[in-house]
KOLTORPA-924417 format. One line per 2 residues: number of its first residue (from 1); for each residue x, y, z of N, C-alpha, C. Coordinates in steps of 0.001 Angstrom, whole numbers. Atoms other than C-alpha are relative to their C-alpha. Example, Ala and Ser with C-alpha at 12.3 -4.5 7.8 and 13.67 -1.06 7.14 Angstrom:
<recs>
1) 890 -1190 0 12300 -4500 7800 900 1200 0  -820 -1190 -60 13670 -1060 7140 -770 1090 730
</recs>
This chain:
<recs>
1) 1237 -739 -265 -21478 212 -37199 168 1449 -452  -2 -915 372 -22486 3212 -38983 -1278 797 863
3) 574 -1020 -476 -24099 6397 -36974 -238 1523 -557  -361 -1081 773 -24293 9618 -37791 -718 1536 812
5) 463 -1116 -317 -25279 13284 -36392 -303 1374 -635  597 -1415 892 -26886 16472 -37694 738 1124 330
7) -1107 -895 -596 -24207 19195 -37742 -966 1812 -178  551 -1539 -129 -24954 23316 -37390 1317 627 -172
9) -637 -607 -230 -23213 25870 -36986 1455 -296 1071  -967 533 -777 -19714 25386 -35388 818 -669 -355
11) -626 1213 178 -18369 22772 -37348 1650 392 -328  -1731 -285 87 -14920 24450 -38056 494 84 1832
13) -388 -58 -1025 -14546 24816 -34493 -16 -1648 867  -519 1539 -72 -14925 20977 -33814 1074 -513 -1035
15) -1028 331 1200 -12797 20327 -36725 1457 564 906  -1112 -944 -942 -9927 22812 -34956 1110 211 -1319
17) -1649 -901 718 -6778 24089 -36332 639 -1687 -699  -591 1358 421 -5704 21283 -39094 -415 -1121 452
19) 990 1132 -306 -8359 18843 -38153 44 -873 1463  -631 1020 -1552 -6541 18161 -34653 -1098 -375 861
21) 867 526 -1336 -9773 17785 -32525 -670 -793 -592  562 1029 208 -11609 15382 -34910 892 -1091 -162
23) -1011 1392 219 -8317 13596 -35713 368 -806 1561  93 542 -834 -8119 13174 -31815 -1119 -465 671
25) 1197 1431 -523 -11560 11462 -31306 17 -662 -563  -349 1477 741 -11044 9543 -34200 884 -1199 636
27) -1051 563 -743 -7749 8284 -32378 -249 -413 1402  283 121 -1950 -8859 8199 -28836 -1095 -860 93
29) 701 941 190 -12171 6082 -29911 136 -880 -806  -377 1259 1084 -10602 4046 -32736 -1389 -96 -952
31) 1546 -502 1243 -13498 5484 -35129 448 907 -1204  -204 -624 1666 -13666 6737 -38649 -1262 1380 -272
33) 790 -893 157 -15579 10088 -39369 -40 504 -1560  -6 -490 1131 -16907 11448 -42937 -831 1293 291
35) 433 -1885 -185 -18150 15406 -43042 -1074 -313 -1417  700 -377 1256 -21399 15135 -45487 -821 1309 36
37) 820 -1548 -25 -23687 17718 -46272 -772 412 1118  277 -146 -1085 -25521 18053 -43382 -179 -840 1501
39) -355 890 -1014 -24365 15565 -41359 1480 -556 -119  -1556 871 -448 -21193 14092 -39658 -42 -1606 392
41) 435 1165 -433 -21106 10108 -40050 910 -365 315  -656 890 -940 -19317 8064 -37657 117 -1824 -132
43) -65 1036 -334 -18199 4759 -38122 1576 -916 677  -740 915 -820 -16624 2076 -35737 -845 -1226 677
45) 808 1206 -979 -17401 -932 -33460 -1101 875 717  877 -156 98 -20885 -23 -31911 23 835 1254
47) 143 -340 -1200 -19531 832 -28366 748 1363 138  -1069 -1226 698 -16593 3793 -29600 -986 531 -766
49) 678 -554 445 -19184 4853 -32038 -1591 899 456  805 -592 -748 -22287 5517 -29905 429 918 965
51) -836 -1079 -1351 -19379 7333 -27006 276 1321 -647  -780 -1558 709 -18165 9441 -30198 -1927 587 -360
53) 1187 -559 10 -22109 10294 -30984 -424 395 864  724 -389 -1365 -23161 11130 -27652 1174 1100 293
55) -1048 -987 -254 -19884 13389 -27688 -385 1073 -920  543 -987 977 -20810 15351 -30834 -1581 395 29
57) 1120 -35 -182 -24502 15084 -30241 393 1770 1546  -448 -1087 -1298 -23438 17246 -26693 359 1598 -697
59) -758 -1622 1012 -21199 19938 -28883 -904 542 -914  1046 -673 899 -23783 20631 -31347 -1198 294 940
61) 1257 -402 -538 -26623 20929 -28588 800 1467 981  -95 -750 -342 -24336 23087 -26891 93 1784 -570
63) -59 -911 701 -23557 25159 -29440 -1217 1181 -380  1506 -560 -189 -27017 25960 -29849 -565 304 934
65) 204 -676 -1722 -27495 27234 -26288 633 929 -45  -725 -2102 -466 -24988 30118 -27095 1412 -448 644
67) -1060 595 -879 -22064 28024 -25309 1174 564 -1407  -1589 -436 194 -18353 29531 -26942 1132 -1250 93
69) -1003 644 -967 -15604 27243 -26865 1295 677 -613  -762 -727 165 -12746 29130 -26448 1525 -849 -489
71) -1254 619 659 -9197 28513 -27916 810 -1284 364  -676 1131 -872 -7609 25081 -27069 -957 -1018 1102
73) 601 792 -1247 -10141 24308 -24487 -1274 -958 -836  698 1301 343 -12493 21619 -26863 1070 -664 11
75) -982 1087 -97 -8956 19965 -27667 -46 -791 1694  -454 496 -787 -8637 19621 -23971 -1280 -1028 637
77) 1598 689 -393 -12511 18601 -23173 689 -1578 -916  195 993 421 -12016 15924 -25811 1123 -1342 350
79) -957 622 -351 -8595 14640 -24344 -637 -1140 1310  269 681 -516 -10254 13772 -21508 -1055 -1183 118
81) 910 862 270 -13381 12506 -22792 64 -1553 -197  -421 1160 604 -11416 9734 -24782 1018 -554 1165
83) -827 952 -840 -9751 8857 -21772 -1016 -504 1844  1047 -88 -1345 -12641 9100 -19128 -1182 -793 -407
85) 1240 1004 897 -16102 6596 -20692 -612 791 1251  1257 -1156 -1485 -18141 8544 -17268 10 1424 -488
87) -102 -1492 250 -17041 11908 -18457 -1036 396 -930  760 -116 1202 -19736 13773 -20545 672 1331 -551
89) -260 -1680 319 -19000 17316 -22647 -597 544 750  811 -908 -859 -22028 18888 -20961 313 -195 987
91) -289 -385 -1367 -20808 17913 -17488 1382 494 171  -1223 -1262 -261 -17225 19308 -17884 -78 1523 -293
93) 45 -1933 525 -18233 22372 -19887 -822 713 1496  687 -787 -1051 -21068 22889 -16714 619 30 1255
95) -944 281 -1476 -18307 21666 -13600 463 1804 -532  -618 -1197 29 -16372 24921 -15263 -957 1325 -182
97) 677 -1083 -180 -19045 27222 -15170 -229 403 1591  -193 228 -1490 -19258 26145 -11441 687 334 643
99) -1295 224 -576 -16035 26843 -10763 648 1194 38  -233 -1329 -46 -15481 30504 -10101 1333 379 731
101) -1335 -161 -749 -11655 31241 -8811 317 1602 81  -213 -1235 901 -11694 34995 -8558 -752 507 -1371
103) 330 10 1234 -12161 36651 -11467 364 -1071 -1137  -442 1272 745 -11048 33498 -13584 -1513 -1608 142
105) 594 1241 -298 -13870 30961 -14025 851 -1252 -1086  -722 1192 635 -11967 27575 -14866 -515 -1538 130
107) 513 1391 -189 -12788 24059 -15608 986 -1123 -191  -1259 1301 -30 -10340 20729 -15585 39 -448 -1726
109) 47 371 1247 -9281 20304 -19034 667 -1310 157  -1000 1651 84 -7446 16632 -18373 -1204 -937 647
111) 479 1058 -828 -8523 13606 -16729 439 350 1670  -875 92 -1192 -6048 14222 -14234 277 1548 819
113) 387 -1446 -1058 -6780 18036 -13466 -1268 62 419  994 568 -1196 -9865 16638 -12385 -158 -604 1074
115) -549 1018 -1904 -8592 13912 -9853 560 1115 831  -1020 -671 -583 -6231 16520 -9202 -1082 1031 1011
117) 397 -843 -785 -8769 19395 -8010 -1069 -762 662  920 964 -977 -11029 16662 -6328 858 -724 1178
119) -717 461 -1063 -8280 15763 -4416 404 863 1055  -183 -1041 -1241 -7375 19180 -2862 -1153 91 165
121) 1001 -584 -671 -11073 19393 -2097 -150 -995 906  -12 734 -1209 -10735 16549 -176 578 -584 1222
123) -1256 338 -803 -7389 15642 1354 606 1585 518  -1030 -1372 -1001 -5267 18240 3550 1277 -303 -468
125) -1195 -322 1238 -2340 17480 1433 -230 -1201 -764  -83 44 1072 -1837 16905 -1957 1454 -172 -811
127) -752 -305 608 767 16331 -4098 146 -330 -1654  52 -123 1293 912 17404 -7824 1413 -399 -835
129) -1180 89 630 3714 15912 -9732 329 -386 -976  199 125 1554 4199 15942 -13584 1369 1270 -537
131) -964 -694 373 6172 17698 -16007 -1001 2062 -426  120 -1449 822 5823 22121 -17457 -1359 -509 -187
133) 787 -518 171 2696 23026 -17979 -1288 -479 54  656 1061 -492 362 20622 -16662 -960 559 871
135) 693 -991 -592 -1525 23468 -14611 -160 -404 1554  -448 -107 -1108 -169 22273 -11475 -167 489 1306
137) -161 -1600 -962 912 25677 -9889 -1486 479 141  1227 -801 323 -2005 27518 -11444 -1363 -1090 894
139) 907 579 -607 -4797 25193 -10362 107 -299 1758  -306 -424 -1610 -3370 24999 -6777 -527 1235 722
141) -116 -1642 -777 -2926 28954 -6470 -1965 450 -460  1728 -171 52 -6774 28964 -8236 -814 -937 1332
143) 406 670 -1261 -8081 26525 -5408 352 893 1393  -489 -647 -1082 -6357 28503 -2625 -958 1563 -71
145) 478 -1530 -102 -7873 31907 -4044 -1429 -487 427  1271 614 -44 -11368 29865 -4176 -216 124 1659
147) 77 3 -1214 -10857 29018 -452 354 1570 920  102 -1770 -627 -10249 32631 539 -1222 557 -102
149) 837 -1436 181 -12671 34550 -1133 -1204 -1048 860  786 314 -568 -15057 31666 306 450 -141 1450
151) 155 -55 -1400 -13858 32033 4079 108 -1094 570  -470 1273 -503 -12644 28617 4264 1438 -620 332
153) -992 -348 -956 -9606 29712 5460 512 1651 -128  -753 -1351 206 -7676 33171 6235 1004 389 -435
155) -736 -540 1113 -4733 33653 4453 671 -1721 -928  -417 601 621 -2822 32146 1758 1584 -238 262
157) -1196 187 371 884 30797 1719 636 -379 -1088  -593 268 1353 2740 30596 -1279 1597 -338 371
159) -907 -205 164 6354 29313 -1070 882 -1062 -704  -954 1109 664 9116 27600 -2745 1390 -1 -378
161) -1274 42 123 12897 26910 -3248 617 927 -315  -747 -1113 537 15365 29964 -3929 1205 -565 -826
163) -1400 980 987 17516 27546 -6666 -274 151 -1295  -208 -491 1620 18620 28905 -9895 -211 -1606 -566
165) 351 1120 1065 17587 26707 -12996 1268 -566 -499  -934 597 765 21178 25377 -13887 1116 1227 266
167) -994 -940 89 22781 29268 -14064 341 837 1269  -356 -1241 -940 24548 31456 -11479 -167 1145 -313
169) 330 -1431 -39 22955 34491 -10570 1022 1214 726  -1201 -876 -823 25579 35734 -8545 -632 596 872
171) 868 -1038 -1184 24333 38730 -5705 -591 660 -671  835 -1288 689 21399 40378 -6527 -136 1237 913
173) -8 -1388 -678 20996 44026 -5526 -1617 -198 607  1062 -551 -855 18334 45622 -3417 -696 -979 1536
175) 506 487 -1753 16519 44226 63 -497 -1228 -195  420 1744 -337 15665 40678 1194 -942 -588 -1152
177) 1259 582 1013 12256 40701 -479 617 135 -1616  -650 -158 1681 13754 42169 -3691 925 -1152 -747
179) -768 1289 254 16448 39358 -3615 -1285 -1357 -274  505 1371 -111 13901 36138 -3496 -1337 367 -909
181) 1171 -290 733 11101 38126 -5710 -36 -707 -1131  160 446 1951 12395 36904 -9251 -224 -1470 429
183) 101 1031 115 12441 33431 -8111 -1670 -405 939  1520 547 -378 8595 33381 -6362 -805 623 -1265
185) 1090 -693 942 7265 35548 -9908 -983 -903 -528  1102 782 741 5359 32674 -11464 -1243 -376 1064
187) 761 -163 -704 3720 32536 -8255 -1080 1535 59  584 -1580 166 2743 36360 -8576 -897 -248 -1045
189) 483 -735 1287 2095 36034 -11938 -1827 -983 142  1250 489 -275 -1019 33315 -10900 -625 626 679
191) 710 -410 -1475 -2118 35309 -8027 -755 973 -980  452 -1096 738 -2773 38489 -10482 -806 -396 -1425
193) 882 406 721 -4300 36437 -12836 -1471 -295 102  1117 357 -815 -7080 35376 -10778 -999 1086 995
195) 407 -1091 -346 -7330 38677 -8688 553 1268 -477  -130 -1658 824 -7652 42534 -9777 1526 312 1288
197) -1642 -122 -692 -3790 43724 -9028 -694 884 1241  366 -779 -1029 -5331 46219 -6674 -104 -875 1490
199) 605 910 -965 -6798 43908 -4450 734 -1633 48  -1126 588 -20 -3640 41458 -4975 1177 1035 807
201) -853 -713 -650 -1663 44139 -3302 -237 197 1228  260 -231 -1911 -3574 44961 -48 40 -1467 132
203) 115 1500 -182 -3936 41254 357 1470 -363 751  -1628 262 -361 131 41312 252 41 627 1247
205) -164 -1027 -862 229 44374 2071 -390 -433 1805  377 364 -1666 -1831 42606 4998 394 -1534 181
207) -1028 895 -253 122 39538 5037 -1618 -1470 -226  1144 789 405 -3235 37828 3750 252 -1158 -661
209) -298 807 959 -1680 36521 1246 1551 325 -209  -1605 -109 -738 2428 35653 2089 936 -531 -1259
211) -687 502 990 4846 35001 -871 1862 -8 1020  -1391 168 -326 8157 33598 507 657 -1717 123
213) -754 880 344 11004 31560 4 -135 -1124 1104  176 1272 -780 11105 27869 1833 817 -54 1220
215) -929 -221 -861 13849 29256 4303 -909 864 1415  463 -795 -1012 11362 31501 5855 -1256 -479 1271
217) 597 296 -399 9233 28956 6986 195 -838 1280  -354 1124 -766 10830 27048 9664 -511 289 1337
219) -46 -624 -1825 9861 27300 13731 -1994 849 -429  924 -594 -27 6453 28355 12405 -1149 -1069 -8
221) 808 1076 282 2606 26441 12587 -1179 1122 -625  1454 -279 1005 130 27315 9805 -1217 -391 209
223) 974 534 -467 -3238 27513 11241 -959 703 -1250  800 -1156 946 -6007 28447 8723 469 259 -1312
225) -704 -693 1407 -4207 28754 5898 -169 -1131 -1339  179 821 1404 -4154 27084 2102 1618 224 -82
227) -1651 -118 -402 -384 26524 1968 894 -750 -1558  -363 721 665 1425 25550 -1325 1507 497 -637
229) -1478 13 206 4661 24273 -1938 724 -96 -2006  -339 157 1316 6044 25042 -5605 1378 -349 -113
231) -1088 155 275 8960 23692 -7117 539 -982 917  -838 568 -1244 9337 21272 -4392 1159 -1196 -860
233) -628 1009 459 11477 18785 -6649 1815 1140 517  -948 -709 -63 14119 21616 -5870 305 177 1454
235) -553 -189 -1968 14316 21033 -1675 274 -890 412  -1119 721 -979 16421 19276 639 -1094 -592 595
237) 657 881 -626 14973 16271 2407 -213 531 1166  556 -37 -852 15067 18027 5180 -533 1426 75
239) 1187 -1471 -23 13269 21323 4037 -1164 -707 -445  1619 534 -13 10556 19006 2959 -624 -557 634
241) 739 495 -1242 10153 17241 6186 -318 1366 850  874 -1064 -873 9935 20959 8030 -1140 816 -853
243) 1325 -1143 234 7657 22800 5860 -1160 -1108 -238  1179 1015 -903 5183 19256 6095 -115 83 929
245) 412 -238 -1612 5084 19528 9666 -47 1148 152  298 -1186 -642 4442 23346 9538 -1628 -18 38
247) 1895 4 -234 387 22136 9122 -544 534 798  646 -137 -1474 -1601 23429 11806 -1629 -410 -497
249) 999 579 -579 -5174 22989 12342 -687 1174 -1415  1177 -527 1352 -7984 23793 9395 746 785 -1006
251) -786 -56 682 -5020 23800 7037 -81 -1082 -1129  -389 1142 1166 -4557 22469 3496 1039 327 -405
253) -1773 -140 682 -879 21910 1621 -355 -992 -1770  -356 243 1542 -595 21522 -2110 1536 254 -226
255) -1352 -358 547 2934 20433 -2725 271 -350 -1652  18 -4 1409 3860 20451 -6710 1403 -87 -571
257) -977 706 437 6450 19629 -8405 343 -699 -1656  -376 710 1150 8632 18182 -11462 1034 -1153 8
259) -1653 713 -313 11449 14953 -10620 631 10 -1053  -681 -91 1167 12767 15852 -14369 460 1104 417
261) -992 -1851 163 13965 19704 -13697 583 -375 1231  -743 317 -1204 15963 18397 -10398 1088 1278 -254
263) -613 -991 79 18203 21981 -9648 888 11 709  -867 178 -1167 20086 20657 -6764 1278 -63 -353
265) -1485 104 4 23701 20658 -6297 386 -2163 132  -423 1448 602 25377 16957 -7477 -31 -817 1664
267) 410 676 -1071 24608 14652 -4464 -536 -1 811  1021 -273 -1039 21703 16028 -2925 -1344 -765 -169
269) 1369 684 441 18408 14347 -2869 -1170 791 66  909 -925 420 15556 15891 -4027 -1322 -337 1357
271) 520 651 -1285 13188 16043 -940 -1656 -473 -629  704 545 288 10375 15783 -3499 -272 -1977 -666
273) -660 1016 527 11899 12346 -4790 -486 -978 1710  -393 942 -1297 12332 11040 -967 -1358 76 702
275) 1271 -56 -29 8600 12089 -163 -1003 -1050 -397  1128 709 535 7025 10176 -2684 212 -1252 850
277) -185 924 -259 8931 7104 -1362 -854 -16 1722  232 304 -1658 8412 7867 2520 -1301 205 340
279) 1917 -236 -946 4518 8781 2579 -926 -532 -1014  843 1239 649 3286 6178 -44 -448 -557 1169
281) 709 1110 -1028 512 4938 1604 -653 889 1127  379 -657 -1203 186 7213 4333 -1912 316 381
283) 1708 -186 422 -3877 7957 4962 -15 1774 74  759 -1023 -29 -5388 11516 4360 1292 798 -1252
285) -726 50 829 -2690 11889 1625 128 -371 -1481  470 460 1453 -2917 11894 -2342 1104 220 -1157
287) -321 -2 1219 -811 11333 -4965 -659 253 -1304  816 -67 1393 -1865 13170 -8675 1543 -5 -589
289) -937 -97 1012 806 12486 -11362 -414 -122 -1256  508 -267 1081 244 14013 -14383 1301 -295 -1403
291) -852 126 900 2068 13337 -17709 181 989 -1410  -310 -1087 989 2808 14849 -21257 -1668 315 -528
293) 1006 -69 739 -817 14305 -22062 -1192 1229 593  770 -1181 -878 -1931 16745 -19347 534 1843 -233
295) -844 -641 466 162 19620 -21183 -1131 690 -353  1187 -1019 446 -2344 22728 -21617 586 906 -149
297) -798 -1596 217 254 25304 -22992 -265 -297 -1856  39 448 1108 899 25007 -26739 488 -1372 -576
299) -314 1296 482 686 21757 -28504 1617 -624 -196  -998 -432 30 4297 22356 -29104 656 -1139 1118
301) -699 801 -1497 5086 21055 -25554 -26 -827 235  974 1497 -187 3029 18208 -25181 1440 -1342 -620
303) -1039 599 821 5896 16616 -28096 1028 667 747  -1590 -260 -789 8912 18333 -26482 -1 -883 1212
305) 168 1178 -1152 7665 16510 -22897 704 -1276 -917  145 1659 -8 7388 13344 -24482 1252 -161 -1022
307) -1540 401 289 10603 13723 -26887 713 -402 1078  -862 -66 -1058 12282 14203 -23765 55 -1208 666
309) 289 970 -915 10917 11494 -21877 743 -1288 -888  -397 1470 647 11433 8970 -24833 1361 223 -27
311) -526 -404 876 14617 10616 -25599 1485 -1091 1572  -551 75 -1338 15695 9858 -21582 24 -1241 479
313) 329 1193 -227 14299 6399 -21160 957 -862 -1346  -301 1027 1102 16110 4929 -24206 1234 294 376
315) -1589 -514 -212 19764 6968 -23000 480 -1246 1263  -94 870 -1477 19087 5334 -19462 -122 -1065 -524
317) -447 1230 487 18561 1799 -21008 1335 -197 -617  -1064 261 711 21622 2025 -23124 1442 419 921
319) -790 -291 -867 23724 3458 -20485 184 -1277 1506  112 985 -1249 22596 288 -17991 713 -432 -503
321) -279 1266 470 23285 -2135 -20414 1607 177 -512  -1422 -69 360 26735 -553 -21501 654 -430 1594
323) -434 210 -1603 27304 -562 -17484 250 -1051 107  -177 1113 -638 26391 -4278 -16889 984 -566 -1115
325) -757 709 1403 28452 -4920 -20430 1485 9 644  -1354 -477 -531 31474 -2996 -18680 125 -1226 1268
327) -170 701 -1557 31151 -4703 -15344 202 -1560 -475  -146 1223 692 30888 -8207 -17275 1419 359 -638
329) -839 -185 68 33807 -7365 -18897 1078 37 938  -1089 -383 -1444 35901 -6296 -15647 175 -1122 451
331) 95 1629 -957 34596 -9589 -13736 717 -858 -1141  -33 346 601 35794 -11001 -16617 1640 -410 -118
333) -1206 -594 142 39287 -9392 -16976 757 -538 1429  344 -59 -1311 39607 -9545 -13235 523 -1587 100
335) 50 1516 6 39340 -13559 -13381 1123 -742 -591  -1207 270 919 41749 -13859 -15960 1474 376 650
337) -1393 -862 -460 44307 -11726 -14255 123 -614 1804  174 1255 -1707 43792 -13952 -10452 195 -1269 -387
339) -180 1508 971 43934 -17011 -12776 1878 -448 -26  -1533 -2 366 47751 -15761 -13923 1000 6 1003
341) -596 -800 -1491 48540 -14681 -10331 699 -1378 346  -83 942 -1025 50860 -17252 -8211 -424 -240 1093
343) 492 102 -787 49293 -18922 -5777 652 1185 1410  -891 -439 -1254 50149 -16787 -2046 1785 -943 368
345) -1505 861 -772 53825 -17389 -497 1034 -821 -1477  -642 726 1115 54489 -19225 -4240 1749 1453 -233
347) -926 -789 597 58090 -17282 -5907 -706 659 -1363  652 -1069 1086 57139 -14879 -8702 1384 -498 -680
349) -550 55 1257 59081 -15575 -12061 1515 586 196  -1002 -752 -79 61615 -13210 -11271 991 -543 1409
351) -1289 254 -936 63004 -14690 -8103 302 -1515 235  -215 600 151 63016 -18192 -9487 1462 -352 -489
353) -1615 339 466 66692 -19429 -9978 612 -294 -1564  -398 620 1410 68076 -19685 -13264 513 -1327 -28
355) 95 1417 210 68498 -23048 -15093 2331 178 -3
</recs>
């Protein structure tokens, strides 16, 4: 089936950087596109071809309303499109006009940073767990500012693990806070993104809004508050059972997370790891796991994720199968060498009598 749409102004900006946003609806609807003179024709099976027309039909009407689409963010509209058949352009581009966080208005560029912020609007905890740059953190600490400035709770908590990435820092100089600052900054650095630093500082200043490490939370109950746990793949099973039970009453918890960057010391269990297992299932509770495809930094990453992943899944197969190869072997060896053995109580070779 051949279709086709009337193009305008814009068309390098659907096209994108090296054809990546038409080459990913082509790919994502299993459709063929030709660029003629004043039209873009579409062909595929009848049901991919009318989803990709009603997609471009959208972008060109928006375009003509004055609508912008800013750097990266059609790639991400169209990611989800081709993975969502309910999703339209015009209702994600208008959810993010909706969606005022602070100064930052933002909209769900994935499939799954949509479940994701429909889930903290509905559950009292959450948990976000995917790999780098998956907007995680950020969409958490944007939800939390949301619920402030709207009075749907009174302050914010921000905290998360004090565990170097792999390297020893050794003692850092200056006072408590100064010590545990470098490792809450990516938390800062969202907070000041969203609000004018000014008014990110009294906030601090009045304990409005609380940045601290996962140690400081214990013996305490969070009433009122938007509460989110970063980095939790980096805490002790049993710092992730006390800062869950620090909930209190007209409280939400966004815990977040990566089970690939694990930072722990060699035989610890990751308390985000032992979580997933122990509150599968639980009610008022949500699992979002996002993957390489939810990657909204530079394209760049998206392929490093997923090297990684393939790179990890094929080591771990070959490392089983050498295992059960070894262990077959041993049982093997093992059998042979109990085979040669004299029975119990029998004489051994050596204290048989000469002839």
């Amino acid at each position: 089936m051949k279709v086709s749409v009337q193009t305008s102004r814009g068309i390098e900006s659907l096209f994108g950087t090296r054809d990546e946003n038409i080459r990913l609806l082509e790919d994502g609807l299993k459709v063929k596109t030709r660029l003629l003179d004043d039209s873009l024709e579409i062909e595929g099976d009848a049901e991919n071809a009318s989803r990709a027309q009603s997609i471009l039909l959208d972008y060109f009407n928006l375009i003509r309303e004055g609508h912008q689409f800013s750097n990266g963010d059609l790639n991400s509209y169209l990611r989800v499109l081709t993975a969502d058949s309910d999703a339209t352009l015009r209702g994600l581009v208008e959810s993010g006009r909706q969606r005022s966080f602070g100064k930052k208005v933002l909209a769900p560029k994935t499939l799954n940073q949509r479940r994701y912020i429909d889930a903290i609007e509905r559950h009292d905890l959450v948990f976000g767990i995917g790999p780098a740059g998956t907007g995680k953190t950020y969409l958490a600490v944007a939800m939390g500012v949301s619920a402030l400035l709207g009075k749907r709770v009174s302050r914010i908590i921000l905290t998360r693990p004090a565990v170097e990435a792999g390297e020893r820092l050794g003692f850092l100089p200056g006072t408590l806070q100064e010590k545990v600052d470098p490792y809450l900054r990516p938390l800062y650095d969202a907070l000041y993104d969203m609000l004018d630093s000014e008014k990110v500082e009294k906030l601090l200043e009045r304990n409005v809004i609380e940045v601290a490490p996962i140690a400081f939370m214990r013996g305490r109950t969070l009433n009122d508050s938007f509460i989110i746990l970063d980095e939790a793949q980096n805490s002790t099973t049993e710092q992730m059972k006390m800062v869950l039970t620090r909930t209190g009453f007209n409280s939400k918890m966004v815990v977040t997370g990566d089970v690939t960057q694990i930072d722990l010391p060699a035989g610890r269990k990751s308390g985000l790891v032992d979580a997933m297992d122990v509150l599968k299932g639980v009610e008022g509770i949500s699992f979002i796991h996002f993957d390489e495809k939810d990657v909204v930094r530079h394209t760049l990453v998206q392929r490093i994720v997923k090297a990684y992943e393939s790179y990890h899944e094929a080591h771990t197969g070959h490392q089983l199968s050498l295992k059960l190869n070894l262990t077959d072997s041993g049982e093997r060896q093992a059998s042979q060498r109990s085979m040669s053995l004299p029975p119990s109580g029998a004489p051994s070779a050596s204290e048989l009598p000469s002839a």
